[in-house]
SEMI-422590 format. One record per residue (C-alpha): residue number from 0; x, y, z. Coordinates in steps of 0.25 Angstrom, whole numbers, plus 5000, padded with zeros to 4 digits. Example, Ala and Ser with C-alpha at 12.3 -4.5 7.8 and 13.67 -1.06 7.14 Angstrom:
2
pos/x/y/z
0/5049/4982/5031
1/5055/4996/5029
***
This chain:
617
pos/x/y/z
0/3946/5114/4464
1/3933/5108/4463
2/3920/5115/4469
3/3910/5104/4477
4/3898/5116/4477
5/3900/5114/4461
6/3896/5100/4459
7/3888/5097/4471
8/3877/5109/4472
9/3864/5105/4478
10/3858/5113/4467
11/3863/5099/4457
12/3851/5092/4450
13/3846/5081/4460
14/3840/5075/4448
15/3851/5074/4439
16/3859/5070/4452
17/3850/5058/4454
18/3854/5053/4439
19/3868/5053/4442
20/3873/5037/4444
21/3875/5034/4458
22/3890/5028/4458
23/3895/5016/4467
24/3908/5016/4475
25/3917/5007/4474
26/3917/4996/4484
27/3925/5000/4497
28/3938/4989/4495
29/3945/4993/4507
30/3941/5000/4522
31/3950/5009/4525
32/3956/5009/4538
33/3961/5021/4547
34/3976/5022/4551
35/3974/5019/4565
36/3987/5013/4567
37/4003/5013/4563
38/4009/5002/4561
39/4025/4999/4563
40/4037/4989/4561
41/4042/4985/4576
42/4051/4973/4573
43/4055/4964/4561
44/4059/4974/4551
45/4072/4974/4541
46/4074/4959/4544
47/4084/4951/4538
48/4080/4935/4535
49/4086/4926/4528
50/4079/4920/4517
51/4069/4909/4522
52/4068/4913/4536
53/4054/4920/4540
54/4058/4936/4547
55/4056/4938/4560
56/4041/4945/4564
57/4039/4958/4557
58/4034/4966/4570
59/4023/4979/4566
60/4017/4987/4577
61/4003/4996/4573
62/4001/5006/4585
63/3988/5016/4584
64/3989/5030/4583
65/3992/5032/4598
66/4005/5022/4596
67/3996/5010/4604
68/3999/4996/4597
69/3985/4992/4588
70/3979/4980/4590
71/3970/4970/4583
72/3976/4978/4569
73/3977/4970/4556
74/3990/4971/4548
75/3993/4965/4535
76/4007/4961/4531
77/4013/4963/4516
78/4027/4957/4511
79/4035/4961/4497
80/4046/4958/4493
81/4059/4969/4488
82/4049/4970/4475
83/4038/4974/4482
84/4030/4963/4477
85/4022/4957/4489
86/4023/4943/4494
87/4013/4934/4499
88/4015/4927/4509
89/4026/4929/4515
90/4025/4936/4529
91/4020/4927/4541
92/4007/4932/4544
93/4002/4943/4533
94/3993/4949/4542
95/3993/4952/4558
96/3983/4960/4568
97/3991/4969/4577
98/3993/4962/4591
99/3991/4969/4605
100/4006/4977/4604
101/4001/4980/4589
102/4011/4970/4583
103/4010/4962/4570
104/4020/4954/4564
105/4023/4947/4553
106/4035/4937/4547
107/4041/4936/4533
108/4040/4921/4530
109/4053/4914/4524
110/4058/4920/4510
111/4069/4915/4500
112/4069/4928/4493
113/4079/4938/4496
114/4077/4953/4498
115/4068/4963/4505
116/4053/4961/4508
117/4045/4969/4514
118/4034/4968/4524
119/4022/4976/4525
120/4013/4978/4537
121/4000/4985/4533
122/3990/4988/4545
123/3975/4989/4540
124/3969/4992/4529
125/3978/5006/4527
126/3991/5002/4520
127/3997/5015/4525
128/3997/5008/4538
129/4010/4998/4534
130/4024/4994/4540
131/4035/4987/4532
132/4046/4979/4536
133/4057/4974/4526
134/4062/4958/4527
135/4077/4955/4520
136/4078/4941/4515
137/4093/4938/4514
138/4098/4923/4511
139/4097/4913/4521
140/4108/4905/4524
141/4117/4896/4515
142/4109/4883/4511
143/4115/4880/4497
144/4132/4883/4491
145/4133/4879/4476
146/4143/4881/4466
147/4139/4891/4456
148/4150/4892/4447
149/4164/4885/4444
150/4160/4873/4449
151/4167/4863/4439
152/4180/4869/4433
153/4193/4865/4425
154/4205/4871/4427
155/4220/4868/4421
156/4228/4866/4432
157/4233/4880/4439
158/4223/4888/4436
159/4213/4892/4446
160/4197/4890/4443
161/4187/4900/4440
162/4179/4904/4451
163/4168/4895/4458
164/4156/4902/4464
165/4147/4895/4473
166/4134/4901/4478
167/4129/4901/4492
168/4114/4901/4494
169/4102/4900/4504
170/4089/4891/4503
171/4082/4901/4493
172/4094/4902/4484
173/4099/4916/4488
174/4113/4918/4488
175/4118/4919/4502
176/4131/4930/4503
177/4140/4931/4515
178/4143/4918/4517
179/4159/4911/4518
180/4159/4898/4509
181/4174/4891/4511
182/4182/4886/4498
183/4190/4872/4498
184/4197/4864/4487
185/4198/4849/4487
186/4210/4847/4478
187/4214/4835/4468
188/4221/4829/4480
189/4210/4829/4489
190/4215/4839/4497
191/4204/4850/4502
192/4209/4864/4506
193/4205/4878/4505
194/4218/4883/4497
195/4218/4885/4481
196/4205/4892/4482
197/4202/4906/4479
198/4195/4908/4488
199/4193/4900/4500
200/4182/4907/4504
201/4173/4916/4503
202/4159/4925/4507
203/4148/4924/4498
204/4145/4936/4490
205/4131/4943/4488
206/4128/4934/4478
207/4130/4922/4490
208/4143/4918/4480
209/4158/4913/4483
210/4168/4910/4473
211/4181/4904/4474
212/4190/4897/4465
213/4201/4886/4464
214/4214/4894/4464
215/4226/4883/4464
216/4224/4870/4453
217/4237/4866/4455
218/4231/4850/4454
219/4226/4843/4443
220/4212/4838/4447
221/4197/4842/4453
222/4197/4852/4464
223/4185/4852/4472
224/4182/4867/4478
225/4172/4867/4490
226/4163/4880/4495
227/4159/4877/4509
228/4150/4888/4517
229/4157/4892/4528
230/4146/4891/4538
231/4142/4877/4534
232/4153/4869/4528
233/4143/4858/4522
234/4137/4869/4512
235/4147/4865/4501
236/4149/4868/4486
237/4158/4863/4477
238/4166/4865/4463
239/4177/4858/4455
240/4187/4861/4450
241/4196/4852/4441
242/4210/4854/4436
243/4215/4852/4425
244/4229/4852/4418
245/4231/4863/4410
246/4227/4856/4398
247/4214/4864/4389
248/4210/4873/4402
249/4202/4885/4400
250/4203/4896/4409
251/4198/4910/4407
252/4210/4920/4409
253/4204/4934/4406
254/4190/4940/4410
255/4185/4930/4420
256/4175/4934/4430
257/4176/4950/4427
258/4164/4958/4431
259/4157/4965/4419
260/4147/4978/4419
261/4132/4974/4414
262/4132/4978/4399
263/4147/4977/4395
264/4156/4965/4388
265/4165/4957/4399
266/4178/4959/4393
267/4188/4945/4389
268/4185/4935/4394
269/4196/4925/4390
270/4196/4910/4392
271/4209/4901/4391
272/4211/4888/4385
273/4225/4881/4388
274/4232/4867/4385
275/4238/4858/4398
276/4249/4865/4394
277/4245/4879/4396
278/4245/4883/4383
279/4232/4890/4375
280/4225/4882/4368
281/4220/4888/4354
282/4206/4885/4345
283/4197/4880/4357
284/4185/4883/4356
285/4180/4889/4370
286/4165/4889/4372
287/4159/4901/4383
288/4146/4900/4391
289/4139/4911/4398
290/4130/4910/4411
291/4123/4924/4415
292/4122/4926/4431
293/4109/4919/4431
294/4114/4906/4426
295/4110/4907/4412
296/4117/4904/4399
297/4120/4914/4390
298/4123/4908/4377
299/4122/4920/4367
300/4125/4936/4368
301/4134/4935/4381
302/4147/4932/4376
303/4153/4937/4366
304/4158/4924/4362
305/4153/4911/4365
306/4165/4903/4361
307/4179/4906/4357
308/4190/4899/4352
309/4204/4900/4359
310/4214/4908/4353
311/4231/4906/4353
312/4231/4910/4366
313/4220/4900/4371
314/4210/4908/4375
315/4195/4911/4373
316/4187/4925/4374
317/4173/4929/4377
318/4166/4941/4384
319/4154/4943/4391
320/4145/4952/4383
321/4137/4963/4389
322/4125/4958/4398
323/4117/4967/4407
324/4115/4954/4416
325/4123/4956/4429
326/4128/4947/4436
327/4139/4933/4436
328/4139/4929/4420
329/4147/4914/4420
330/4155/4911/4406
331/4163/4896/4404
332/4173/4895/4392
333/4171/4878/4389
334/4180/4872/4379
335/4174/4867/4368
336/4182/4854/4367
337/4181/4852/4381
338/4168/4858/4390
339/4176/4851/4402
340/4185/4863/4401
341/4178/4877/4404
342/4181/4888/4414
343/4170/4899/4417
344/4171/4913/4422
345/4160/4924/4426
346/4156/4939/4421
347/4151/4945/4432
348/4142/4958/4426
349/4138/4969/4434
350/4129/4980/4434
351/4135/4992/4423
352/4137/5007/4425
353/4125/5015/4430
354/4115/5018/4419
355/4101/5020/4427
356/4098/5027/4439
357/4081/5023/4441
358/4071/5027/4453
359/4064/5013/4455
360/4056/5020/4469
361/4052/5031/4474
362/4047/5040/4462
363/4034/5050/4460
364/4033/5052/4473
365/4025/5064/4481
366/4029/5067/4495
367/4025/5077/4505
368/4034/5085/4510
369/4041/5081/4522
370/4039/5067/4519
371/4048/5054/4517
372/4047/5050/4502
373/4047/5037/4499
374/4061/5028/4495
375/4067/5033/4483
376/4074/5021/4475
377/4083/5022/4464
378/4091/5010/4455
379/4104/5012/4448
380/4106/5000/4437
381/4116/4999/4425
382/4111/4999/4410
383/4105/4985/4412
384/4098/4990/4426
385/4108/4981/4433
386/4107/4987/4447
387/4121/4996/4452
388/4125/4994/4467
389/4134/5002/4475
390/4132/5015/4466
391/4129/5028/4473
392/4116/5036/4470
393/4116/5052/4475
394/4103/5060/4480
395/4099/5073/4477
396/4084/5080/4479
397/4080/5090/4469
398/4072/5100/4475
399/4059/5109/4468
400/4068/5119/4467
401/4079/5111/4459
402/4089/5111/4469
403/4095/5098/4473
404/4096/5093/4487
405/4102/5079/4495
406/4092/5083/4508
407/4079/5075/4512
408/4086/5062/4504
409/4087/5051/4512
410/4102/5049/4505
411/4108/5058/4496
412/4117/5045/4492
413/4114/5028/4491
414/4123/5018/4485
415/4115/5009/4476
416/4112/4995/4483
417/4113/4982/4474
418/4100/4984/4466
419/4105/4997/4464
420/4096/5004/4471
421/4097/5017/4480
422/4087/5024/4489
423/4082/5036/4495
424/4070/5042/4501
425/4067/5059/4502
426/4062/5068/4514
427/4054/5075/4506
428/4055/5091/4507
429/4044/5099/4512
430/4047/5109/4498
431/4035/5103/4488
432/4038/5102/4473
433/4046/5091/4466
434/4058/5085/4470
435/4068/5076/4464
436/4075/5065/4470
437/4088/5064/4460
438/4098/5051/4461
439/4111/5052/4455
440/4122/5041/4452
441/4134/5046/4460
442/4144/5040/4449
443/4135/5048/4436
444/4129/5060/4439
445/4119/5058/4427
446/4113/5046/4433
447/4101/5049/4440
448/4087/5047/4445
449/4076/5056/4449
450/4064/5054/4457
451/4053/5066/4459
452/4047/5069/4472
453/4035/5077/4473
454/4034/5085/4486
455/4020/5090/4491
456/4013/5096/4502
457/4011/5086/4515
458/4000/5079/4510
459/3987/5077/4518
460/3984/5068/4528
461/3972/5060/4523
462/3963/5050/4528
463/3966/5035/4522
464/3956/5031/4509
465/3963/5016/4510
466/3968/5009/4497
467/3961/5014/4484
468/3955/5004/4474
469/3958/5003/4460
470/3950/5001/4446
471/3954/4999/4431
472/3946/5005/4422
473/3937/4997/4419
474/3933/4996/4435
475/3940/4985/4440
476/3947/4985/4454
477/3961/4984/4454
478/3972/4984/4466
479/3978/4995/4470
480/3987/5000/4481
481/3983/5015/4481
482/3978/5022/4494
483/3969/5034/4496
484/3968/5044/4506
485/3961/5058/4507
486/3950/5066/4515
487/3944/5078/4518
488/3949/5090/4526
489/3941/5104/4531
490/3950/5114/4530
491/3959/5114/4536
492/3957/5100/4543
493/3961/5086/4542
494/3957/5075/4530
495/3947/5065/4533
496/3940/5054/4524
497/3927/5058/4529
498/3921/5072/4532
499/3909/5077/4536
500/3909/5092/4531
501/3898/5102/4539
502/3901/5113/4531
503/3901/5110/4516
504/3906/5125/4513
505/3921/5121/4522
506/3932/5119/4514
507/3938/5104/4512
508/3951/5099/4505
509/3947/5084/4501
510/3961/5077/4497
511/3964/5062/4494
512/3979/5055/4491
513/3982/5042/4484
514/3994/5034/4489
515/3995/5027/4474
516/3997/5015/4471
517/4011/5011/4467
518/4007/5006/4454
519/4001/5020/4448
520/4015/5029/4455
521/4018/5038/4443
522/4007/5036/4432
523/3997/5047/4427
524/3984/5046/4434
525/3970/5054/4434
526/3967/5057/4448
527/3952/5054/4450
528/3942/5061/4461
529/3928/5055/4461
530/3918/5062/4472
531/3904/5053/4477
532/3893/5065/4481
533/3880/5060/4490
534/3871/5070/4492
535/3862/5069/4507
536/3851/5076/4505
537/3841/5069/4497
538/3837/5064/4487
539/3855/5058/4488
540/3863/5060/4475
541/3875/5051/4474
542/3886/5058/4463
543/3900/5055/4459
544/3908/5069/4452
545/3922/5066/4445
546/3931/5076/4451
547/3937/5082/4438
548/3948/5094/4436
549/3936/5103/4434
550/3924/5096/4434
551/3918/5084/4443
552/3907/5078/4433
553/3898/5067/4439
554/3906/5052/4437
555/3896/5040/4431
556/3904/5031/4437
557/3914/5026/4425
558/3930/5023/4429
559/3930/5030/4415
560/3922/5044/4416
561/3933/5048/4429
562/3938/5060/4426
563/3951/5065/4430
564/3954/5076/4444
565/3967/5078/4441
566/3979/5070/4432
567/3991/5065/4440
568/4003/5062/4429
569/4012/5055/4440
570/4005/5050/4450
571/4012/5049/4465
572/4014/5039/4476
573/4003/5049/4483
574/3994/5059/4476
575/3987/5069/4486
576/3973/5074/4477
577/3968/5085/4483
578/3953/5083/4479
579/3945/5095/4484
580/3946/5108/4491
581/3933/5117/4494
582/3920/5116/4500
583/3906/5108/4496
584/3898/5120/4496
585/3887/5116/4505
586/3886/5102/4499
587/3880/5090/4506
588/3881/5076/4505
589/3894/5066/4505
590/3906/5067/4495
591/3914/5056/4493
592/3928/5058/4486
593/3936/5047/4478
594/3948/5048/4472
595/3959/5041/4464
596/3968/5040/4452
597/3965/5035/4437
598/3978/5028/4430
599/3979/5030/4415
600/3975/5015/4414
601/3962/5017/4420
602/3963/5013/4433
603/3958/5020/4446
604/3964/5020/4461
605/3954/5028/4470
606/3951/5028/4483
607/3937/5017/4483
608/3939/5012/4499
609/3936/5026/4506
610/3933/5040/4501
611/3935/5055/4505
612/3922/5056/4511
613/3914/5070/4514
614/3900/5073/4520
615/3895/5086/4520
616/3884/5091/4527
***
């Protein structure tokens, strides 16, 4: 530990004090401002709104330390999306001053995206001051019902059709589930019913999809089948189907709309070319197309033929090759000699067995103990990081000590949801050391996933320093998110930002901590301690020392001369830096202490808005 009375003696030379460069610091950017107030969600929060509609008001309350509403108070308003990318322009107003109950409000405006947004309330300057509510978009009502596939077909004569999809969607072109669409069938008479259809309705899936097919062709001639919502019968979609005598009809008889992991070869599938008598027909050549999920052809490397003529028994094969793209695949076998006569069916690929268990949240962090850690998130995904659903994730703690828990978990078991996630947050212990947090596939014991916790003493409570300003190393400012904190104490005593110390020979622990920025969680950094001494008595002398691992040389101002206080390799979401511990012995004047981190790329995040402050008399 580093000894003031060293480097700061009375006995130094004042002449070669008064050569020393008098250093500028840098331009206050932000006023901090004291955490007078809390503020809190009172209504408005976890709404549902369908896609186009603006919520209801978001409703946050700030109340001062003795509960009582403040007034007059400014509160800015944040919105991101599921991302966490931010969003301009989307909440009704972005800023509001607390009215005489200490209510602000806010609205999301009108939004065609699906999916969960956040909002953030943030009171003052201190962005430790926040309150967030969560806003789910879900599709608004059915505006649009269009056929997707098998909308014009041949058929011989007794044979039921392939499938027909049709899509149900909103304003914003999301798929809207849960809604009944009624089939019916005009026949070659003229006749209109519901029977012959398989079926005659239907509930639309998550994909906002029914499907339905004819299922009696007894008549030669055009069938016209007619999807009607249910709630609004003028919301049509239409599809024909013609009929044909059994005269060159191809069908596919083997391997139609089968459902195929992602990476592995469909198995036959096997179209049917017959006469008008029924009879195969041999040496036609039959030509097969392939649409992938998002409607693009696939002419090459997708099947494993792309045409293929009939054999004695009238038939044609191809398969779907291997593809880590999930999702509806569309293949049509056309006859060459005649493109009139086609039939199409569908490879559905899905998600493979389980090859990778990944934290995407939630790693490097350092707790207190007693504390809530923050959400733990892991993904389960296949070989081709197709998410898995439905699959159960197990919890276990390992302890310092090596032995394995299920306490303090928030879950010791979660089904994965459909992006194949599953989450968890820890009470963390009061034992400190290092914890790990291990997930476990229930269905393979070797598939896992660890995240380390590191458990420390409770830390301080320390004064706010505000956000941190950054630099490249050349000395330009850049943006970052990082705040500051840190003080003083007497011991034993409370931490302040600024202390007037009587007694320069009473012991003082000086600490700061750095809530990091995001961006730098996890890299190797150089922590950085940078002390301002002003002498009062006369003539003043201004000087700037390095704190060093066993030194503190005088700094000539240069980003690039900083030397080092202490080498972090993995650098946490919080970082308590204990600076100093001792006495001044019997200096006078004021110390002023900066403090910061030093990426490998040259950039520095340091505490340039307010500094730990100390007069001593």
């Amino acid at each position: 530990m580093l000894n003031f009375e060293i480097y700061f003696k009375p006995s130094l030379s004042m002449k070669a004090l008064r050569l020393l460069s008098f250093l500028l610091i840098l331009t206050v950017l932000f006023i901090g401002q004291s955490a007078f107030a809390a503020i809190s969600i009172t209504a408005g929060n976890d709404q549902q709104v369908n896609a186009g509609l603006a919520s209801a008001d978001i409703v946050f309350a700030l109340t001062d330390e003795e509960g009582n509403p403040s007034t007059g108070a400014t509160v800015n308003f944040t919105l991101a999306d599921s991302e966490g990318n931010a969003i301009e322009n989307g909440l009704t107003p972005d800023i509001a001053i607390s009215d005489d109950k200490g209510e602000v409000s806010t609205r999301l405006v009108g939004r065609g995206s699906l999916g969960d947004y956040t909002i953030t309330a943030i009171f003052g300057s201190d962005a430790a001051q926040t309150a967030q509510a969560r806003i789910t978009i879900i599709p608004g009502s059915v505006v649009h019902l269009t056929t997707i596939e098998g909308q014009h077909q041949k058929i011989s004569k007794g044979k039921p059709s392939a499938n027909i999809h049709f899509a149900l969607t909103d304003a914003f072109n999301n798929r809207v589930p849960g809604q009944v669409v009624n089939f019916y069938v005009k026949t070659p008479t003229g006749e209109t019913t519901n029977t012959g259809l398989d079926p005659s309705t239907a509930t639309s899936n998550g994909y906002g999809q029914v499907t339905t097919r004819l299922a009696i062709t007894e008549l030669k001639g055009t069938y016209t089948i007619t999807a009607a919502l249910a709630s609004e019968g003028t919301l049509i979609a239409r599809a024909f189907i013609q009929v044909i005598p059994a005269a060159a009809a191809i069908t596919v008889i083997n391997g139609g709309s089968q459902m195929v992991p992602a990476g592995a070869d469909s198995s036959d599938i096997t179209f049917s070319v017959i006469d008008e008598q029924g009879n195969p027909k041999t040496g036609l050549t039959v030509n097969f197309n392939l649409v992938d999920p998002k409607g693009n052809p696939i002419s090459e490397d997708g099947l494993t033929a792309y045409t293929a003529e009939t054999d004695d028994n009238g038939q044609a094969i191809t398969r779907l090759k291997g593809t880590h793209t999930v999702g509806n695949h569309t293949l049509t076998g056309v006859l060459e000699d005649n493109t009139a006569l086609f039939i199409g069916t569908s490879v559905i690929v899905v998600a493979g067995s389980a090859a990778q268990l990944t934290v995407i949240e939630g790693e490097n962090q350092t707790l207190s103990g007693g504390k809530m850690s923050a959400m733990i998130r892991f993904k389960l995904t296949d070989a081709f990081k197709n998410p898995l659903s439905g699959e159960v994730i197990n919890f276990q703690l390992k302890t310092p000590t090596g032995e394995f828990i299920g306490t303090g978990l928030s879950t010791t078991l979660a089904t994965t949801n459909i992006n194949g996630e599953v989450s968890l947050r820890l009470q963390v212990p009061e034992t400190q050391g290092t914890y790990t947090l291990i997930a476990t596939l229930a269905t393979s014991e070797t598939l896992t996933a660890h995240v380390t916790l590191q458990v420390t003493e409770a830390l301080p409570t320390l004064p706010s320093l505000g956000f941190g300003a950054a630099v490249d190393k050349s000395g330009q400012p850049i943006n970052t998110t990082a705040r500051f904190y840190g003080g003083t104490a007497q011991n034993p005593g409370h931490f302040n930002q600024e202390i007037v110390l009587e007694n320069a020979d009473q012991t003082v622990s000086i600490q700061g901590m750095i809530k990091v920025d995001s961006r730098h969680i996890g890299q190797p950094v150089d922590i950085i301690v940078v002390v301002s001494y002003q002498s009062i008595e006369p003539p003043p002398v201004t000087v700037m020392l390095m704190l060093g691992e066993a030194s503190a040389p005088v700094w000539d101002g240069q980003l690039s001369h900083l030397i080092l206080f202490k080498r972090i390799d993995n650098l946490p979401e919080s970082y308590l830096l204990k600076i100093y511990e001792g006495t001044f012995g019997g200096l006078s004047g004021k110390v002023q202490i900066y403090f910061g981190y030093r990426l490998y790329n040259g950039i520095i995040v340091y505490n340039a808005n307010e500094v730990i402050s100390i007069l001593l008399k």
